[in-house]
N, C-alpha and C positions, 0 to 999 in steps of 0.2 A: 493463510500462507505462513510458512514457517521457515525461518533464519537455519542455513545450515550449520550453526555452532547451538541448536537447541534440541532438546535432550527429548529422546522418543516416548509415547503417552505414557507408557509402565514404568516410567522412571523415576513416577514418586514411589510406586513400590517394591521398586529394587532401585536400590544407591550403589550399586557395584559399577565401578565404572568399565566401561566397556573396553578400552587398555588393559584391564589386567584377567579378564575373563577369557576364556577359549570362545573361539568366533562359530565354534560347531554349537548347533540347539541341540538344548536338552530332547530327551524321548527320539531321538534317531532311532529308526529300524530298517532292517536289514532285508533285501529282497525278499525275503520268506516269511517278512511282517516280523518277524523275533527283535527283543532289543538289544544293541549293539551295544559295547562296555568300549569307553577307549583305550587306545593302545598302550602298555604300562614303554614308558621311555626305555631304551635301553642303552644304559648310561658307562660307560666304562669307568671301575670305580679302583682308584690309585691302593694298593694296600698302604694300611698306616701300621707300622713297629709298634712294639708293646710299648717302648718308651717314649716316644712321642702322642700314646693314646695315655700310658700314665701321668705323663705330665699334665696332659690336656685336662683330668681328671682331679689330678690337685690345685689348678688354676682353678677350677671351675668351685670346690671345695672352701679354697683359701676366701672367694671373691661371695661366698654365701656365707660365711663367717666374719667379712666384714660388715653384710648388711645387717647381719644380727647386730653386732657392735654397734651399727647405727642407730638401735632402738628397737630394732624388730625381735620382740622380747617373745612375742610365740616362735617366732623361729628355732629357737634354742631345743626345743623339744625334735624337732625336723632332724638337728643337726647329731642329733644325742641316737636320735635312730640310723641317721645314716652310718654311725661310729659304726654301729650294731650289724650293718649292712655289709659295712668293711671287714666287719671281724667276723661276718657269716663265708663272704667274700673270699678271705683267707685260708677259710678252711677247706674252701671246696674246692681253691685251686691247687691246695698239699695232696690232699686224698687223691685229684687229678693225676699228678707229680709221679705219689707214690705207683700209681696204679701204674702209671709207667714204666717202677720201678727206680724210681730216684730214693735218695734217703733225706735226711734233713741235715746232713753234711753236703752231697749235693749241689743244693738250694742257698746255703748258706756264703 
């Protein structure tokens, strides 16, 4: 007999607890025997401004430059290519710009 707070026989080989898993089993098929894929959510998503996505960006930045300063001495190389990321970054959003026809007064 088994205590209903005790955990089903598979559950020394899956530790996912059953709270955070979808209650549909895996390998579902579909009347015609095919496998069914679930449904992607369809989520309505707020637009975010450039500058509330820029900022989020240098928070994110400033807060991995701290953990280097913490000690994380390979980080520093991380941080030296994302420079390189930003200044690849920059140029692709000018050429963007230009191609629109702005100039670098513009922008400025």
């Amino acid at each position: 007999m088994t205590s209903p707070n005790s955990q089903p026989e598979h559950a020394e080989e899956n530790d996912v607890k059953d709270t955070l898993t979808s209650k549909r089993r895996a390998g579902r098929r579909s009347d015609d025997g095919r496998p069914t894929r679930p449904r992607a959510r369809s989520r309505r998503r707020t637009p975010v401004e450039n500058t509330d996505y820029a900022a989020f960006a240098t928070r994110v930045i400033r807060a991995h430059a701290h953990r280097i300063a913490d000690g994380d001495v390979e980080g520093l190389a991380e941080l030296v290519a994302l420079a390189h990321e930003v200044d690849t970054a920059t140029q692709t959003a000018v050429n963007g710009l230009r191609a629109f026809g702005y100039s670098w007064g513009n922008a400025a």
